[in-house]
PATIPA-25183 format. One record per residue (C-alpha): x, y, z; residue number from 1. Coordinates in steps of 0.02 Angstrom, whole numbers, plus 32768, in hexadecimal, padded with zeros to 4 digits. Each point is the difference from the previous one (the first is absolute). Layout:
# residues N
+------+------+------+------+
:   c1 :   c2 :   c3 : resi :
+------+------+------+------+
:    X :    Y :    Z :  NUM :
...
+------+------+------+------+
END
This chain:
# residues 139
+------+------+------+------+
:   c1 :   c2 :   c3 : resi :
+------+------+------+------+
: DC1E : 31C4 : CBF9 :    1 :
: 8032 : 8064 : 7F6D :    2 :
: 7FDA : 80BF : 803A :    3 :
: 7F56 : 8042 : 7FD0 :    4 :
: 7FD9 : 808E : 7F99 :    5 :
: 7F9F : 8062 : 808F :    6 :
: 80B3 : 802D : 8086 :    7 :
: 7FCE : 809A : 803F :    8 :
: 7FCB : 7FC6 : 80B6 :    9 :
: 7F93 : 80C1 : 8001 :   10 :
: 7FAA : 7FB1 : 7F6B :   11 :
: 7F7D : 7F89 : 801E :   12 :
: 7FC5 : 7FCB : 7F56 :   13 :
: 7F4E : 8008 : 7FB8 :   14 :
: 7FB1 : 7FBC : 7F74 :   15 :
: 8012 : 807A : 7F74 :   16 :
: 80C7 : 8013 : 8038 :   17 :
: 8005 : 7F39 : 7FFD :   18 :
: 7FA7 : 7FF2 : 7F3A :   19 :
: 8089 : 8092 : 7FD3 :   20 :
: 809C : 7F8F : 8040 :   21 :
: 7FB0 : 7F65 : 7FB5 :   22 :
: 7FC1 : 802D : 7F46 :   23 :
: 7FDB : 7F80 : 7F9D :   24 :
: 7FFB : 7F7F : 8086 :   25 :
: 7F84 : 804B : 805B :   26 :
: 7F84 : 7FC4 : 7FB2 :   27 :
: 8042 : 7F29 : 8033 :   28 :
: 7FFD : 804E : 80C5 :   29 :
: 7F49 : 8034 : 7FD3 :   30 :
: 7FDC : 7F48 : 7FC3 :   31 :
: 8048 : 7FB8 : 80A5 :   32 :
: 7F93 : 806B : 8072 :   33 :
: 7F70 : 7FEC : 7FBF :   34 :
: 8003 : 7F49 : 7FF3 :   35 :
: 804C : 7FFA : 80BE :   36 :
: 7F49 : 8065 : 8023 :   37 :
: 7FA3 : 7F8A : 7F94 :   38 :
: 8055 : 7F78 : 8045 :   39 :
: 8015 : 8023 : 80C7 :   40 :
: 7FA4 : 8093 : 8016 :   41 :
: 804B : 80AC : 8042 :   42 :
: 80C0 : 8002 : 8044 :   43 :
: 8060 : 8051 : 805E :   44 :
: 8090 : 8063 : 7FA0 :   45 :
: 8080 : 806F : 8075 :   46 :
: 808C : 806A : 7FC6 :   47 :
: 8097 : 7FD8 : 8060 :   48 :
: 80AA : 8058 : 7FF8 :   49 :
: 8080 : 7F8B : 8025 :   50 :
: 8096 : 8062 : 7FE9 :   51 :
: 8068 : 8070 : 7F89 :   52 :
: 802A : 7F6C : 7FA2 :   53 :
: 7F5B : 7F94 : 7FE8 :   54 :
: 7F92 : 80A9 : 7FFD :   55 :
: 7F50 : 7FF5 : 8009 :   56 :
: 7FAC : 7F3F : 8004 :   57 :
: 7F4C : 7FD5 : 7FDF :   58 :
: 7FC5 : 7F95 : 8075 :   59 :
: 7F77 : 7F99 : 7FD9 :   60 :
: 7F9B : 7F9A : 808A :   61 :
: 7F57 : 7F97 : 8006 :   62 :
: 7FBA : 800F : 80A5 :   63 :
: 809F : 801A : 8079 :   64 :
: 806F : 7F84 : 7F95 :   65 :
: 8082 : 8045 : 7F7F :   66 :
: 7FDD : 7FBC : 7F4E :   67 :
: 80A6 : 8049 : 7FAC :   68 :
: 8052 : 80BA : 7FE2 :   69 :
: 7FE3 : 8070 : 7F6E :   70 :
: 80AF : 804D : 7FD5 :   71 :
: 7FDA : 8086 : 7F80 :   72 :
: 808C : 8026 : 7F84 :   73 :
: 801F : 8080 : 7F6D :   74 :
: 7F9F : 7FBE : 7F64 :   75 :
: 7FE8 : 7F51 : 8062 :   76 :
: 7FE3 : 7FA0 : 80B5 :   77 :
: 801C : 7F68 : 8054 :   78 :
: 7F97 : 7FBB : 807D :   79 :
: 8064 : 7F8D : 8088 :   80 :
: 7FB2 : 7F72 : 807B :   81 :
: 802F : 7F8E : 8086 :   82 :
: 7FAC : 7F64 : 800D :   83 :
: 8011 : 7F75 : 8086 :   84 :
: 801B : 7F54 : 7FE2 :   85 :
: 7F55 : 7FCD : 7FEA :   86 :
: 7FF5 : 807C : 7F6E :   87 :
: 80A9 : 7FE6 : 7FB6 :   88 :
: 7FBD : 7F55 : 7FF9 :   89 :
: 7F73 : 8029 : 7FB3 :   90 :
: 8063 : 807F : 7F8A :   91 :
: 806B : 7F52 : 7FD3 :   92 :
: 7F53 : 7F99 : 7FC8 :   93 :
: 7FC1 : 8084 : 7F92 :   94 :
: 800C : 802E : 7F48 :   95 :
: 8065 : 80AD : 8024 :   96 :
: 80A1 : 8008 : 7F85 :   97 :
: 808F : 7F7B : 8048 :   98 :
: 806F : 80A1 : 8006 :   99 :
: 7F84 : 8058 : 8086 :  100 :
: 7FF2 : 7F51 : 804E :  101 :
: 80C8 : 7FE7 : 7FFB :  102 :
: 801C : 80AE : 8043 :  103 :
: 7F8E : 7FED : 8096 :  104 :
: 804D : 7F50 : 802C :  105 :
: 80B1 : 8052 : 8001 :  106 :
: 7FD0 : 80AC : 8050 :  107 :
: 8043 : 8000 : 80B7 :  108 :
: 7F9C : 7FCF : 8087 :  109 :
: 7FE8 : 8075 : 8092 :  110 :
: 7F8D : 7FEF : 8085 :  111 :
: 7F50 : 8050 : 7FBE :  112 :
: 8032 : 7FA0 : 7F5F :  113 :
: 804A : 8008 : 7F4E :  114 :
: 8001 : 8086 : 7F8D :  115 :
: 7FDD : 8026 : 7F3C :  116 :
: 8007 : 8089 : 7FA6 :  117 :
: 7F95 : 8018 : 7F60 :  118 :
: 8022 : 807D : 7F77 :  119 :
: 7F64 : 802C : 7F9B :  120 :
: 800B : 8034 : 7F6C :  121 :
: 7F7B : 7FA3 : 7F97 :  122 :
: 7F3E : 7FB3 : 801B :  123 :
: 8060 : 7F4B : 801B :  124 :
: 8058 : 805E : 808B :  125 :
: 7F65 : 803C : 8061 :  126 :
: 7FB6 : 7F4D : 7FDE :  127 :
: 8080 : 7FB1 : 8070 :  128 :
: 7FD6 : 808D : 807F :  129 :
: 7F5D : 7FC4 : 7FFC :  130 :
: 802B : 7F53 : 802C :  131 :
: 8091 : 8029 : 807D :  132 :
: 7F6C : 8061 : 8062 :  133 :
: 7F93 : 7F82 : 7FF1 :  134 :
: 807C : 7F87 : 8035 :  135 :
: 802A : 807A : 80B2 :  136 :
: 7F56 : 8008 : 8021 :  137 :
: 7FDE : 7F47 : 7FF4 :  138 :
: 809F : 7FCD : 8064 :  139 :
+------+------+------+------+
END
C-alpha cells in the first residue's frame, strides 16, 4: 500500500484533518459514505496504524466483516479490497471496466483472498466503489 498521508503514529486523524489532506476529492469520499448509509445502514470505520510505511488505514466494516480500506492520500485516496472467490467471481460477471476485472483476475491470491486497489479520482470512480461494495456484501 502506497503510504498514507496521515504517518504520525501520535496522530490519529479526524475529520476536519482528513477534508484538509483530501481537497477537492473530498467531496467523492462524501458521495461514497453516504450511499454506503443509504445503502447498508451505519458501519463500522476504525483508524488503524499499520506502520511507518502504510501510515494510518481506514478501515471500513459492516457488522464484524471488513468491506475494504480507506487509504487517504495528499489531494487524492484509494480505497483497497480483498474479495474471495465467490466475489471475484461475481466481480468477473459484472459490468465493472475489463481493466478492474483483468486486474482482480491477475492480483495474487493469498489466503483471505485477492486484492485491488482503486484510485478515485472522478464520480465514475466512486461508481465502481459502489458496485465493488455491493458486490462484498453480496458474496
Amino acid at each position: 500500500m502506497p503510504a498514507s498521508v496521515f504517518d504520525d503514529k501520535a496522530t490519529l486523524p479526524d475529520d476536519k484533518m482528513l477534508a484538509g489532506a483530501l481537497g477537492k476529492s473530498n467531496r467523492l469520499w462524501l458521495q461514497i459514505k453516504k450511499h454506503l448509509k443509504a445503502e447498508y445502514g451505519e458501519l463500522i470505520e476504525e483508524w488503524k496504524f499499520y506502520g511507518q510505511k502504510s501510515g494510518w488505514i481506514l478501515k471500513t466494516l459492516r457488522k464484524k466483516r471488513n468491506l475494504f480500506f480507506f487509504i487517504p492520500l495528499k489531494g487524492s485516496f484509494q480505497v483497497s479490497f480483498v474479495f474471495g472467490e465467490k466475489a471475484v467471481a461475481a466481480v468477473e460477471k459484472s459490468d465493472l471496466p475489463k481493466e478492474l476485472i483483468i486486474e482482480l483476475k491477475n492480483a495474487r491470491k493469498y489466503a483471505e483472498g485477492r486484492g485491488l486497489r482503486i484510485d478515485v479520482r472522478n464520480s465514475a470512480d466512486v461508481e465502481h466503489i459502489k458496485k465493488l461494495v455491493e458486490i462484498k456484501v453480496n458474496n
